[in-house]
N, C-alpha and C positions, 0 to 999 in steps of 0.2 A: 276431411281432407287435412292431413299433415302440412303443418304450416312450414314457409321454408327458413330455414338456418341462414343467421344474419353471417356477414362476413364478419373477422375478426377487426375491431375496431385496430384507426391506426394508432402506431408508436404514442405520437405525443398525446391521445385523447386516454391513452392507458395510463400515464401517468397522474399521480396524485397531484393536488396542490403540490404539498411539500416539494414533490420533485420534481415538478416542471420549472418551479422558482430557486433551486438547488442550487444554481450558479452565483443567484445573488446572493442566499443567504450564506453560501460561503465568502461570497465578496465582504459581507457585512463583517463575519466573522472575522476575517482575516483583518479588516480595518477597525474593526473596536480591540482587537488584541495588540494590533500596532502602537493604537492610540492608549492604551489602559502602559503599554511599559513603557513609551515617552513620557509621557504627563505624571505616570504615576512609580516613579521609578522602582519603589518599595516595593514592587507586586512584584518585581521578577525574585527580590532578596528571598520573601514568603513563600515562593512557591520551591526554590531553591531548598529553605528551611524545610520543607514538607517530605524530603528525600530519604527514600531507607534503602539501603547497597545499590544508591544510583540509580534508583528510579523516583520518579515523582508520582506520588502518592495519588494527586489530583489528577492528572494525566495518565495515569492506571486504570482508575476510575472511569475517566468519559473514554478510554478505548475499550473497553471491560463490557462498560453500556453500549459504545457501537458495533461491537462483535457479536455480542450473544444471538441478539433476534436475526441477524443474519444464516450462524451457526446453528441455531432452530429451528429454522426452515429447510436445512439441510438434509434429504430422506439416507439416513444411512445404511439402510437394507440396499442403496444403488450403487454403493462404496465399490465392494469388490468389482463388480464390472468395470469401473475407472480404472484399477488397478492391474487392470487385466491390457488395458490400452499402452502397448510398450511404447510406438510409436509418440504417443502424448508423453510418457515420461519421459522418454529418451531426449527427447526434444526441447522438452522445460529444462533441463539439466544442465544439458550443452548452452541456451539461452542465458540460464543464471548464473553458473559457473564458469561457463568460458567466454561466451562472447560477451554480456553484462560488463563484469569487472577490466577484461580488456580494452573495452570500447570507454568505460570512463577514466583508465589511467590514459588510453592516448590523447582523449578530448581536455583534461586536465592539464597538461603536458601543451596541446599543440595553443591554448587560451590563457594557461598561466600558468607560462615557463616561468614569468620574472617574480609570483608571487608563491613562493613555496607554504605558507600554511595555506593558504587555498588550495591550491593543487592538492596539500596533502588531504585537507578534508574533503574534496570531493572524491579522491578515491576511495578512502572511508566508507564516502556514500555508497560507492558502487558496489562495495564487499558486503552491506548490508541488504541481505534479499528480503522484499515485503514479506509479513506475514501478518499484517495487522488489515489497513486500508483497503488493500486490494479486494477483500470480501466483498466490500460498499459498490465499489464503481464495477467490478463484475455481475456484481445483481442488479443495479442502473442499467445494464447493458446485456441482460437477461443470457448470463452467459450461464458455463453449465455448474451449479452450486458445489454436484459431489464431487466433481473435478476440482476445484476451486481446492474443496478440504482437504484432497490429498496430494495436491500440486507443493501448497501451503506445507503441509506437515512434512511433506518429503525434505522441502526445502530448509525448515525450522532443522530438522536432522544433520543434514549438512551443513547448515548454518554453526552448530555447537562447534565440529571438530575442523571446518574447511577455513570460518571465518579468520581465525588469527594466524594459519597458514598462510593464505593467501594475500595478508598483511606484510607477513614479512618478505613474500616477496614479491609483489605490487610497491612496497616502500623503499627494500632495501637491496633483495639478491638484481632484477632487473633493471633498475636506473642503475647499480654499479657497472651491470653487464655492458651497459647503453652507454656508458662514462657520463652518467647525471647524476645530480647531486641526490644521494640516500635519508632516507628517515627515516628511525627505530616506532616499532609501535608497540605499546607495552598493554595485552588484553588478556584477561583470566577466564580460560573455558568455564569457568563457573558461572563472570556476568554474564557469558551470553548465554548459558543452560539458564538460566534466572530467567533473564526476558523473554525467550523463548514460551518456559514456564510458565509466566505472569501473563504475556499476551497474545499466548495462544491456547497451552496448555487449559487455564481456567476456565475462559470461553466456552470452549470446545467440548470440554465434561458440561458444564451446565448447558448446553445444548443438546445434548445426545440426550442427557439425563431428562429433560423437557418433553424429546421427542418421545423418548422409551417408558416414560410416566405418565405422560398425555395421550399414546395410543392406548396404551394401557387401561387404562381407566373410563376414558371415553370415548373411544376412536377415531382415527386415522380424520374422518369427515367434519368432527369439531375442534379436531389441534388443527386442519388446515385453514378451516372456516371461519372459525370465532377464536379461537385463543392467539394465531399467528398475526393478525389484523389488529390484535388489540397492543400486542410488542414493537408491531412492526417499525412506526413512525421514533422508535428509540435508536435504533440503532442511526439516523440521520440528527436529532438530537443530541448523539453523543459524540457523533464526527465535528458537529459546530462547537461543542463545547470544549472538546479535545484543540482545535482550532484557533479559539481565542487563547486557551492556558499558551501553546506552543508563541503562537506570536508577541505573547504579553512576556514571557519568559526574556525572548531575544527582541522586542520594540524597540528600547535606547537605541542598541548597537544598530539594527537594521536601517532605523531614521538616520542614523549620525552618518552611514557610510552610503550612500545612496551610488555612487560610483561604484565602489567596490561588489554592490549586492547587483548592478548589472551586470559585470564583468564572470562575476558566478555564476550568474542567471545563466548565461547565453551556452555553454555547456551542457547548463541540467536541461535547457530547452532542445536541442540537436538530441541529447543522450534519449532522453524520456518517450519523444516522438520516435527515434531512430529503431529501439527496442519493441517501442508497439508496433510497429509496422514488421517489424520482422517476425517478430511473435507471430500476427494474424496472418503474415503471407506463408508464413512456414504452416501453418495449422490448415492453411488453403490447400497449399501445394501437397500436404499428406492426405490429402483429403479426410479431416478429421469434423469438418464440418461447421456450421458457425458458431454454435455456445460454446464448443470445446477449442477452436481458434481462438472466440475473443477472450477464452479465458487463460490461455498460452498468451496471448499479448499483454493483459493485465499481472498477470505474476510474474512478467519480462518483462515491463517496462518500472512496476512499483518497488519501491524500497522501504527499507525497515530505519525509518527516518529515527527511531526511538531510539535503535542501539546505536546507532552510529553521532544520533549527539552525545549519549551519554559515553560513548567511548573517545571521545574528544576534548567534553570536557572531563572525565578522569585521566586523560593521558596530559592532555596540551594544557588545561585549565579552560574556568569558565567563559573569561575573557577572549581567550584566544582568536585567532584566526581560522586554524580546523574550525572551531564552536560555530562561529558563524558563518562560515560553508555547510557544519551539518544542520543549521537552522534555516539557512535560503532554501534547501532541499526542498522541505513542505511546502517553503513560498511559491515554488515555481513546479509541483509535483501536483499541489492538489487542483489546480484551474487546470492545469494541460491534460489531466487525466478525465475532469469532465469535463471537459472539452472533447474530448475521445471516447466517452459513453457516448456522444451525440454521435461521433464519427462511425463509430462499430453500428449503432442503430441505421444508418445510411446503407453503410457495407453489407448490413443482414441482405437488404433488400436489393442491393446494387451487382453485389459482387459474390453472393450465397442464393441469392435467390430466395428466399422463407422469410417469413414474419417471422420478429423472433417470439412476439405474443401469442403468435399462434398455438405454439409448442410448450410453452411457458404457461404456466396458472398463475396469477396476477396475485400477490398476498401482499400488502402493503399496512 
C-alpha cells in the first residue's frame, strides 16, 4: 500500500534558523554598525579611504557575497518565458519609472518642504531603482527568482540612461514648473554604468557561470541538492555584513540628529509600504499570480540605496544633508521590507490562495 503524501509543511516550519531569527539579526546589525561609527568614529574615515570611482570596496564585497548564492539558484533555461510576460514588464516599468520616483518627489515635498537637502536626497532615493537587496527579501518571500533576474536587469538598463534624466527633472525642470525652489544634480552615465556593472553585472555572470558549470559536470540534481545548500546561508551573511559597514559609515551623523532621521524616516516609511502594496495589488489584479506579484512588489518598493548615497555624497559631499537622507534609506528600507516577507507569506495564503512552498523547492 502506497503510503500517503504529507502535506506541505507551513511557512515558518520551512524556514531555516537563520531565517526565522532574520529580523533580529538584522536588528543586531543595524545596532553594532550604529554603535561601531559613534564610539568609534575613525571606522567611517577607513571605510571612506577604502573607495575606488565611488564605490566602497568593503560594501562591494558583502553585496557581491549577498547576491551571488541568490543569482545561483536562479534556473536560467526559465528566463525566456519571464520575458515573454508583457504584462509583468509593462507593469514593473510604469511602477519604477513613473509612479516610484513621482510618489517620492511628492512625499519629499509634502514632509520637507522647509528642509531642502532632505527633500533633495530623498528624491535621489526614489530615482535609484533596486537592483541589489531586492533578490534577498524576494526569495524570503518565495517569489519568482527568474522574474526577479530580469525585472532587475531591465531595470539596471534604464537605470544607466533614465537615472540622471529624470534628476534633472525631478530637481530642477518640475519644482521651476511648480514655482519651488530647484536643484542642479551633477551624475556621469559612467558611475552608474559602473554600479550597475559591479552590483549586478558580476553577480549575475558568476551565477549563471555556477549554474552552466554545475549542470554541467554533475547535474541539475546535485547543483540543487548539495552544492546550492552549501552557498546558500552566504548570501544572508553578506546582507548583515553589508548592514553594519552601511550604518558604521553614517553612525556619528545618524546618532547626532535623531530628530532629523525621524522626520526622513516618516516618508521612506508611507513611500516603501505604498509601493509594495501597489506592486502586489497590480500583479493580483493582472492576474499574474503570487511569486510573480510579490516579486512586482519587491522590485517596486526596493531601491538601489548604493548609488544614490554615492551620488550625494559626490554631488553634495560626505557631510551633507542629501548623504544622510541617502543613509536613512537602508535604516528604514531594510526592517519594512522584512517585515513585508512576513506580509506577502500571509497574502500567498490569504489573498492568492497557494502555499508558496508548495511550489517552491526549499534551498537554503
Amino acid at each position: 500500500m502506497q503510503a500517503p503524501v504529507a502535506a506541505p509543511p507551513s511557512a515558518p516550519k520551512q524556514l531555516s534558523t537563520l531565517d526565522k531569527w532574520l529580523p533580529a539579526w538584522i536588528g543586531l546589525a543595524m545596532v553594532a554598525g550604529l554603535l561601531l561609527g559613534r564610539f568609534i568614529p575613525a571606522i567611517s574615515d577607513l571605510l571612506a579611504s577604502m573607495e575606488v570611482g565611488g564605490i566602497s570596496i568593503p560594501i562591494a564585497i558583502g553585496l557581491l557575497v549577498m547576491m551571488y548564492p541568490v543569482l545561483a539558484k536562479v534556473r536560467y533555461d526559465k528566463v525566456a518565458a519571464v520575458t515573454g510576460d508583457k504584462r509583468l514588464l509593462v507593469s514593473s516599468l510604469v511602477l519604477n519609472w513613473v509612479l516610484g520616483p513621482a510618489l517620492m518627489f511628492a512625499l519629499a515635498w509634502i514632509f520637507l518642504a522647509d528642509l531642502p537637502e532632505y527633500r533633495t536626497g530623498l528624491i535621489i532615493v526614489g530615482l535609484a531603482r533596486c537592483i541589489a537587496m531586492v533578490v534577498i527579501w524576494n526569495d524570503l518571500a518565495c517569489g519568482d527568482r527568474e522574474a526577479t533576474a530580469v525585472l532587475v536587469a531591465i531595470n539596471s538598463v534604464f537605470q544607466v540612461f533614465a537615472f540622471a534624466l529624470l534628476g534633472w527633472f525631478y530637481l530642477t525642470v518640475l519644482p521651476g514648473w511648480l514655482g519651488l525652489d530647484t536643484q542642479g544634480l551633477e551624475v556621469s552615465t559612467w558611475q552608474i554604468a559602473l554600479n550597475v556593472l559591479i552590483f549586478l553585472g558580476v553577480p549575475l555572470i558568476a551565477g549563471f557561470a555556477s549554474r552552466w558549470i554545475g549542470e554541467k559536470r554533475r547535474g541539475r540534481e546535485w547543483y540543487e541538492e548539495t552544492f546550492l545548500p552549501r552557498i546558500g546561508p552566504w548570501a544572508l551573511y553578506g546582507l548583515l555584513f553589508t548592514i553594519v559597514l552601511l550604518f558604521a559609515l553614517q553612525g556619528e551623523a545618524i546618532t547626532s540628529n535623531p530628530l532629523d532621521v525621524a522626520r526622513i524616516a516618516l516618508p521612506l516609511l508611507v513611500y516603501f509600504t505604498v509601493m509594495w502594496f501597489a506592486g502586489l495589488l497590480m500583479g493580483k489584479g493582472l492576474g499574474l499570480g503570487y511569486a510573480r506579484s510579490t516579486t512586482l512588489a519587491f522590485t517596486a518598493a526596493g531601491n538601489n540605496f548604493e548609488l544614490a548615497i554615492a551620488v550625494a555624497i559626490g554631488t553634495f559631499g560626505a557631510t551633507s544633508g542629501q548623504a544622510l537622507a541617502g543613509v536613512v534609506g537602508p535604516l528604514i528600507e531594510v526592517p519594512v521590507l522584512v517585515g513585508l516577507v512576513y506580509v506577502s507569506l500571509w497574502a500567498a495564503k490569504s489573498w492568492f490562495n497557494t502555499d508558496p512552498y508548495a511550489s517552491q523547492r526549499k534551498v537554503s
